[in-house]
N, CA, C and O atoms as a GROMACS GRO file, in nm:
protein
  288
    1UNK      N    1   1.700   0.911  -0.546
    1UNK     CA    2   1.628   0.872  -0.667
    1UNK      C    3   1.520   0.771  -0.633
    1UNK      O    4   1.528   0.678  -0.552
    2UNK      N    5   1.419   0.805  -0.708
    2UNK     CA    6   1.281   0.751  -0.671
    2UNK      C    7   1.295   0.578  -0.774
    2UNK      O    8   1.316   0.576  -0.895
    3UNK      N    9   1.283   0.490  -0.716
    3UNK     CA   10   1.234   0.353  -0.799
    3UNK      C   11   1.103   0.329  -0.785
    3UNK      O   12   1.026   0.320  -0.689
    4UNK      N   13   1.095   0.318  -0.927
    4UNK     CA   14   0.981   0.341  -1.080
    4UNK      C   15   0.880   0.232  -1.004
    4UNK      O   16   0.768   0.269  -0.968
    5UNK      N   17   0.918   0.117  -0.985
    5UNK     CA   18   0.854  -0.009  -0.903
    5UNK      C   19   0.830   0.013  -0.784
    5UNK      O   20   0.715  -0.030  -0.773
    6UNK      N   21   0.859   0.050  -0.689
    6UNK     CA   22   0.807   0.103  -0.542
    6UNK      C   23   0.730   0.203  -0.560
    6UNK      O   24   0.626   0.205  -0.494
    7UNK      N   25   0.756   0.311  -0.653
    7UNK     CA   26   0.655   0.431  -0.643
    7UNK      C   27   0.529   0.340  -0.707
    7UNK      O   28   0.426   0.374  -0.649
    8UNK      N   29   0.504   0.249  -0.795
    8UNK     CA   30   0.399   0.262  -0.882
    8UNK      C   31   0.335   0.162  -0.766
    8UNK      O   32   0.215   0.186  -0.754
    9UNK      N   33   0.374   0.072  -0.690
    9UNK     CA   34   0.338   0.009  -0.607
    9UNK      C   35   0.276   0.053  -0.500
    9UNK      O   36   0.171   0.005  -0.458
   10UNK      N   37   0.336   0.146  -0.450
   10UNK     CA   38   0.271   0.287  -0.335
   10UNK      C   39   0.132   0.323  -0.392
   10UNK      O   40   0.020   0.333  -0.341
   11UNK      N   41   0.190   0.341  -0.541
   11UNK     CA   42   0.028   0.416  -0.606
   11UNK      C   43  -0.096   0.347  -0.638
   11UNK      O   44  -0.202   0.401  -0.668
   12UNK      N   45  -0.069   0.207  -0.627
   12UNK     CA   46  -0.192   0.085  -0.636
   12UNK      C   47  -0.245   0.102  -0.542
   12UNK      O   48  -0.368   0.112  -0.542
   13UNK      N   49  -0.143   0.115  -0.382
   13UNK     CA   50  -0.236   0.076  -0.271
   13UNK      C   51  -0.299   0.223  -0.246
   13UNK      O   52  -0.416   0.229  -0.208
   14UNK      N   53  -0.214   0.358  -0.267
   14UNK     CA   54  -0.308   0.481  -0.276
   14UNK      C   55  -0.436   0.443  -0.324
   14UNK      O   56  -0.535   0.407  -0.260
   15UNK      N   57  -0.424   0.453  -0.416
   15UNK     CA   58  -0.537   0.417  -0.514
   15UNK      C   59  -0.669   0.351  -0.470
   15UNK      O   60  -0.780   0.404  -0.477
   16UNK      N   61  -0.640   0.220  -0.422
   16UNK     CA   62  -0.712   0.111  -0.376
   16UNK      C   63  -0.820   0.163  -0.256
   16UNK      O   64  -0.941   0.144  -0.241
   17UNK      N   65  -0.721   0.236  -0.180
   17UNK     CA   66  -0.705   0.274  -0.025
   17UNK      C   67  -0.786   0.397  -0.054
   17UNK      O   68  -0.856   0.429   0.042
   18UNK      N   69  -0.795   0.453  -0.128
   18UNK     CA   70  -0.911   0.598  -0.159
   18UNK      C   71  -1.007   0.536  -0.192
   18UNK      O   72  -1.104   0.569  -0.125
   19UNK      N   73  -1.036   0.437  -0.287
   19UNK     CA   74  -1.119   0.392  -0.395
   19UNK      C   75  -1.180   0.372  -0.257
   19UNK      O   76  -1.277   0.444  -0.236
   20UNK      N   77  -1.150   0.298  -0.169
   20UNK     CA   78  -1.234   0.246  -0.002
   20UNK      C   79  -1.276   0.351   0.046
   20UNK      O   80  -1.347   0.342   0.146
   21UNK      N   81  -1.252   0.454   0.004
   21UNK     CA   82  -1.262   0.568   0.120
   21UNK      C   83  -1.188   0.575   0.268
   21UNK      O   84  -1.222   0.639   0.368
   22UNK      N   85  -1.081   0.492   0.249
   22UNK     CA   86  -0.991   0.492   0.387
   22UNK      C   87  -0.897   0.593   0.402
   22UNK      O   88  -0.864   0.650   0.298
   23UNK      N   89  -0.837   0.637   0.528
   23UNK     CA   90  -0.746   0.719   0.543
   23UNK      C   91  -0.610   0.633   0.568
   23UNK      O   92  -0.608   0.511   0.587
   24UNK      N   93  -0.470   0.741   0.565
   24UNK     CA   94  -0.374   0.600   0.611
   24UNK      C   95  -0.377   0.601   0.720
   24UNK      O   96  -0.286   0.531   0.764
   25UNK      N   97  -0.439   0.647   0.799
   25UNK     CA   98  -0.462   0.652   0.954
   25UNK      C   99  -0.558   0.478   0.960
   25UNK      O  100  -0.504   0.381   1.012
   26UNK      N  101  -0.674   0.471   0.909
   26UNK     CA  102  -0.722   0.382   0.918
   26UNK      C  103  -0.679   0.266   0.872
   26UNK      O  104  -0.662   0.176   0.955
   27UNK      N  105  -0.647   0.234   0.702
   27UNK     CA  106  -0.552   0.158   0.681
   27UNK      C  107  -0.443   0.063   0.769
   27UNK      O  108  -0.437  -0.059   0.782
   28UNK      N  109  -0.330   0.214   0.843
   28UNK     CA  110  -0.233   0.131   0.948
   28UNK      C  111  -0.313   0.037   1.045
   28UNK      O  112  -0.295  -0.072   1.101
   29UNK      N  113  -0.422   0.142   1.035
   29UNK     CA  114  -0.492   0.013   1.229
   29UNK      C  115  -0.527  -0.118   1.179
   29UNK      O  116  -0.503  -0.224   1.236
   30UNK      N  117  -0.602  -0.095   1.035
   30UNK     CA  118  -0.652  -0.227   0.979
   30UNK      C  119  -0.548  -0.313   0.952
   30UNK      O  120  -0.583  -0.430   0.938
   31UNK      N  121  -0.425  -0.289   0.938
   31UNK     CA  122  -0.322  -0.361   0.868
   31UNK      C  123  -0.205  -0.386   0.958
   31UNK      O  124  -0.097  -0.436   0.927
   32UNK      N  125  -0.253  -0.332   1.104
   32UNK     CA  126  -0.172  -0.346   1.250
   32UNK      C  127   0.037  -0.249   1.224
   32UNK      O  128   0.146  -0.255   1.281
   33UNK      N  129  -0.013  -0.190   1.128
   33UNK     CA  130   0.140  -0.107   1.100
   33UNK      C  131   0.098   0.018   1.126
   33UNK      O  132  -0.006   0.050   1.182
   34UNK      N  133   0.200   0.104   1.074
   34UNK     CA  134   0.223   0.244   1.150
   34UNK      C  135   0.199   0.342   1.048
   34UNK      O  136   0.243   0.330   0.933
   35UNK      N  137   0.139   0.425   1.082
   35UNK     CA  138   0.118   0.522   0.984
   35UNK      C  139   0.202   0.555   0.915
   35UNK      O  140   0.170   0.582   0.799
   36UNK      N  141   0.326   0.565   0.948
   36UNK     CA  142   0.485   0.606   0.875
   36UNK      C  143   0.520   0.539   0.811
   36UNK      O  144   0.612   0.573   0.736
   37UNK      N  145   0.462   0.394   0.803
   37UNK     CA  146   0.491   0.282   0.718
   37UNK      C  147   0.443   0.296   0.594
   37UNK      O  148   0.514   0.303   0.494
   38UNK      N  149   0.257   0.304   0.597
   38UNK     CA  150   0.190   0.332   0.545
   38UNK      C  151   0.249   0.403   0.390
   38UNK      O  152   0.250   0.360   0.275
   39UNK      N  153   0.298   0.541   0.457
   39UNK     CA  154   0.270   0.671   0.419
   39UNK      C  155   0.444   0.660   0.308
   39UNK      O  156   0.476   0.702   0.197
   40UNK      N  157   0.505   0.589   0.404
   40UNK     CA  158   0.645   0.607   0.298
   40UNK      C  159   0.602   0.429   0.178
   40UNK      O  160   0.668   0.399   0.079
   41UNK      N  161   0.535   0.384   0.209
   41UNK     CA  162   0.513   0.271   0.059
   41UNK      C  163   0.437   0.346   0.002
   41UNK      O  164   0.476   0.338  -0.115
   42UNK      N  165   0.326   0.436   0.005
   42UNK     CA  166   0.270   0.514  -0.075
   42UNK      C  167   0.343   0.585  -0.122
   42UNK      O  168   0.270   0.654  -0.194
   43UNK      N  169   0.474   0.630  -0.136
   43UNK     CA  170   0.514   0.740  -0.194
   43UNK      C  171   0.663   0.708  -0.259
   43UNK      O  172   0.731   0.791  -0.320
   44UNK      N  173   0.696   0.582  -0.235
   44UNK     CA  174   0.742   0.447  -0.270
   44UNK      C  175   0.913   0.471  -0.226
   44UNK      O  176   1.018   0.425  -0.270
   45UNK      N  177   0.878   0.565  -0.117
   45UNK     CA  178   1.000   0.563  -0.056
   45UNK      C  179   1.133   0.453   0.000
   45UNK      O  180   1.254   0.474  -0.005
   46UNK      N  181   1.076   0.362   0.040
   46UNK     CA  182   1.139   0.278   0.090
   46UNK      C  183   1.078   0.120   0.005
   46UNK      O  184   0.989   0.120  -0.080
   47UNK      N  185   1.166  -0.024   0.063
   47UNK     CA  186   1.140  -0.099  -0.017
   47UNK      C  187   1.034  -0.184   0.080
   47UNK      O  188   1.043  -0.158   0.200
   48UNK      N  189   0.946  -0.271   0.045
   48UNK     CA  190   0.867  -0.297   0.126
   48UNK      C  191   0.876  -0.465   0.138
   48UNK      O  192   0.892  -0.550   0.051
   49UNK      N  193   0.863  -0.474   0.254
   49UNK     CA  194   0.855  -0.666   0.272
   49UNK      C  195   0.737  -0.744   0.204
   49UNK      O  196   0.633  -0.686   0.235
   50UNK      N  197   0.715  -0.843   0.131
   50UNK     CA  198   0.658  -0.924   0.123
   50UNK      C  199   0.533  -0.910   0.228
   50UNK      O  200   0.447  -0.824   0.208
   51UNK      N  201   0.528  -0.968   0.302
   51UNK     CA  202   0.497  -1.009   0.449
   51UNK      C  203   0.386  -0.913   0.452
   51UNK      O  204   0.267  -0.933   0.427
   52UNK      N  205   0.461  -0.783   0.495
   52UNK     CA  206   0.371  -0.659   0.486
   52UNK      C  207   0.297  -0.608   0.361
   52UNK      O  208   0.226  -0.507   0.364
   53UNK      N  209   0.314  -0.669   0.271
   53UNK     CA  210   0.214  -0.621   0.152
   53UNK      C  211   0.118  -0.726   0.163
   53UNK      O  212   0.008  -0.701   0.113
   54UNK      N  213   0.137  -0.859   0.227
   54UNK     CA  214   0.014  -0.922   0.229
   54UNK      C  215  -0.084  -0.875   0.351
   54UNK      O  216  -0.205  -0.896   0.361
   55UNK      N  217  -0.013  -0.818   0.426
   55UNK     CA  218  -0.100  -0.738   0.526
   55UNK      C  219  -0.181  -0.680   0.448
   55UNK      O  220  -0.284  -0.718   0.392
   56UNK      N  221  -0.112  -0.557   0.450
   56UNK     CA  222  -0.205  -0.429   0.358
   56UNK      C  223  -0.332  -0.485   0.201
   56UNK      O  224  -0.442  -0.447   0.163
   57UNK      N  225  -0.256  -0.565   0.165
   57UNK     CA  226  -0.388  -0.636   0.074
   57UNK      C  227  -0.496  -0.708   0.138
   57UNK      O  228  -0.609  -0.708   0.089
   58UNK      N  229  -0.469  -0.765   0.239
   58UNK     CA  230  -0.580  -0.840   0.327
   58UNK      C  231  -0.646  -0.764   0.410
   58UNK      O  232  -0.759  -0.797   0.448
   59UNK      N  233  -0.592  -0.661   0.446
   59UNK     CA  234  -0.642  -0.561   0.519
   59UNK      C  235  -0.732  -0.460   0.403
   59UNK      O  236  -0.849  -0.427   0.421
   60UNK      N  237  -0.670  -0.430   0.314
   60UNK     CA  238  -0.790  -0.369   0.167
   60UNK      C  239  -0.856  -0.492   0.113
   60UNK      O  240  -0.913  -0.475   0.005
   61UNK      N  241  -0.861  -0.604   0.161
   61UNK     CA  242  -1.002  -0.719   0.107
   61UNK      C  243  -0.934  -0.718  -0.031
   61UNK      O  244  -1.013  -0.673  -0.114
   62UNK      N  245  -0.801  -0.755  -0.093
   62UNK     CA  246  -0.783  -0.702  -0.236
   62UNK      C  247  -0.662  -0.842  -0.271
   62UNK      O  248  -0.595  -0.862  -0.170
   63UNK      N  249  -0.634  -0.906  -0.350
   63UNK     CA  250  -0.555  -1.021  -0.394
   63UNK      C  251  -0.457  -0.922  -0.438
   63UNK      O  252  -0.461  -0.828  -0.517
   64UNK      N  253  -0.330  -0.995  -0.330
   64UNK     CA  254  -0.198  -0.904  -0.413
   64UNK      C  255  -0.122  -0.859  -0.529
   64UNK      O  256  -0.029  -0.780  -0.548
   65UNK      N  257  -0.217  -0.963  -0.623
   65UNK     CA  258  -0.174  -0.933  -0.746
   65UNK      C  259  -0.236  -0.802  -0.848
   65UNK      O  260  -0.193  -0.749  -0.950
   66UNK      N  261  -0.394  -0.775  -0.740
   66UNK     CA  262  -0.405  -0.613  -0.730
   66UNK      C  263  -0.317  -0.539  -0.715
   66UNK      O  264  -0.288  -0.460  -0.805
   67UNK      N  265  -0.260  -0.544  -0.618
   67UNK     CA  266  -0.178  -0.427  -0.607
   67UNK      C  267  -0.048  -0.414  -0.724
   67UNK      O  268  -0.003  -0.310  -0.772
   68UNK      N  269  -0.006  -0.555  -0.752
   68UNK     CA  270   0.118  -0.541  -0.803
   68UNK      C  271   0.127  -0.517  -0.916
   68UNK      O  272   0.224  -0.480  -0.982
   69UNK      N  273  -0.047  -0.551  -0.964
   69UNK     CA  274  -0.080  -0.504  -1.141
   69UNK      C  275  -0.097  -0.382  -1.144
   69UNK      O  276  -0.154  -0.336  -1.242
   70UNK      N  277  -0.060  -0.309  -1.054
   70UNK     CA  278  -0.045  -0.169  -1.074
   70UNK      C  279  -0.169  -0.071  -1.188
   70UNK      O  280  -0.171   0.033  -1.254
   71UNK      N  281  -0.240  -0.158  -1.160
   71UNK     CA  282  -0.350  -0.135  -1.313
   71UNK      C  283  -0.467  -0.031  -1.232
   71UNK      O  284  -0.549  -0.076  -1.153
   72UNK      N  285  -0.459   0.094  -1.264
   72UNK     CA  286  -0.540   0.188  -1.182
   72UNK      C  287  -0.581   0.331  -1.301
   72UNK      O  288  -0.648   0.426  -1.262
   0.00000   0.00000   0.00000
């Protein structure tokens, strides 16, 4: 079972991460993680660290509270 909060969270940084025109190929390099990482918070598979979402927001130039406002 999919949680409602990880998926919609996956879908900010989708979101964000197209809006750039980035791939998650590029993304991971910018954000020093792994494409598999990437690819399962986008789809809000797994739960994600802190830590690493400030990556991925600093790495999309974007204040984390972008992502978490889920507002897309």
């Amino acid at each position: 079972m999919k949680d409602e909060l990880l998926f919609k969270i996956g879908q900010s940084v989708r979101y964000i991460r197209l809006k750039q025109g980035l791939s998650q190929e590029e993304l991971a390099y910018k954000s020093q993680l792994n494409i598999n990482s990437i690819s399962t918070l986008e789809r809000g598979v797994n739960n994600i660290k802190i830590k690493t979402l400030y990556k991925i927001a600093d790495s999309l130039s974007v204040d984390i509270m972008d992502i978490l406002n889920c507002k897309f």
